[in-house]
N, C-alpha and C positions, 0 to 999 in steps of 0.2 A: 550498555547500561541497562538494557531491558529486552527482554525477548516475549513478543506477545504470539499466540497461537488462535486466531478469529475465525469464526466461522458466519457463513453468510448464508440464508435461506433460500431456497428455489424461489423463484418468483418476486424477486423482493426487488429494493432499491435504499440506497443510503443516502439521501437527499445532499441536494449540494450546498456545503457548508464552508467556515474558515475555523481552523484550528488557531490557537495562541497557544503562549509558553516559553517558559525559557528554554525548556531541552529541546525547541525544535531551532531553537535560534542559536545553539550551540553544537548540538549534534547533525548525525548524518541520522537517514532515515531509511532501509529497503524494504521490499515487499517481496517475500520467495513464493510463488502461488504453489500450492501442493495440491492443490484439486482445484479445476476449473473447467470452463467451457467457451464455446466460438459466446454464450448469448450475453457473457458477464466481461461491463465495459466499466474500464477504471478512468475517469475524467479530472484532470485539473489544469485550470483556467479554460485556453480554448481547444484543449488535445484531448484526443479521447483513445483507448488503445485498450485491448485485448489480450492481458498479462497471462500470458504462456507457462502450462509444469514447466521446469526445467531453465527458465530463465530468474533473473535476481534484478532486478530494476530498484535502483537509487530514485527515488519520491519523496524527496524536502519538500513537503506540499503545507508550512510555515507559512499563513498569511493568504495561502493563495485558496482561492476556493474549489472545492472537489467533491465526489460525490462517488458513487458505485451504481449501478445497473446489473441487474442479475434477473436475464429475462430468459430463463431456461427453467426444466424441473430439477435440476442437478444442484445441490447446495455446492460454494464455493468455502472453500478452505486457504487463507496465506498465512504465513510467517513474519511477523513483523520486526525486524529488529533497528532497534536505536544504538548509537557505539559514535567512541567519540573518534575521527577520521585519523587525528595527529596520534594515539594511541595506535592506531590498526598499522598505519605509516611506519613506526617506529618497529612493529614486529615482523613485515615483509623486508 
């Protein structure tokens, strides 16, 4: 349903927050990183992990509080797309 393209600053941080809404309580949620680094940590609730190019992490982070870390000079780049799962289902 929506393809967002974010870009995140060297240095920076995305304070830990909760998202609301209905499209998160319907849909699925992924995050594709296209640029990143070991210093940019993607947190939510008590997990914290270092979203790799080349991988595709599923992140329903609906309700649950989350945040970013980007402690390097390298700005971070992800993909974020929203789609609704029973759709994607139906076409594999």
């Amino acid at each position: 349903i929506r393809i967002e393209i974010v870009s995140m600053q060297a240095c920076s941080k995305v304070d830990l927050h909760i998202d609301y809404g209905g499209s998160l309580e319907t849909h699925s949620r992924t995050h594709i990183p296209l640029q990143t680094n070991e210093g940019c940590v993607f947190t939510v609730g008590d997990e914290s992990k270092h979203l790799k190019v080349g991988e595709i992490w599923e992140i329903n982070n609906g309700g649950k509080e989350h945040g970013v870390i980007n402690d390097s000079n390298v700005g971070r780049i992800h993909m974020i797309v929203d789609y609704k799962k029973d759709i994607v289902n139906k076409l594999i």
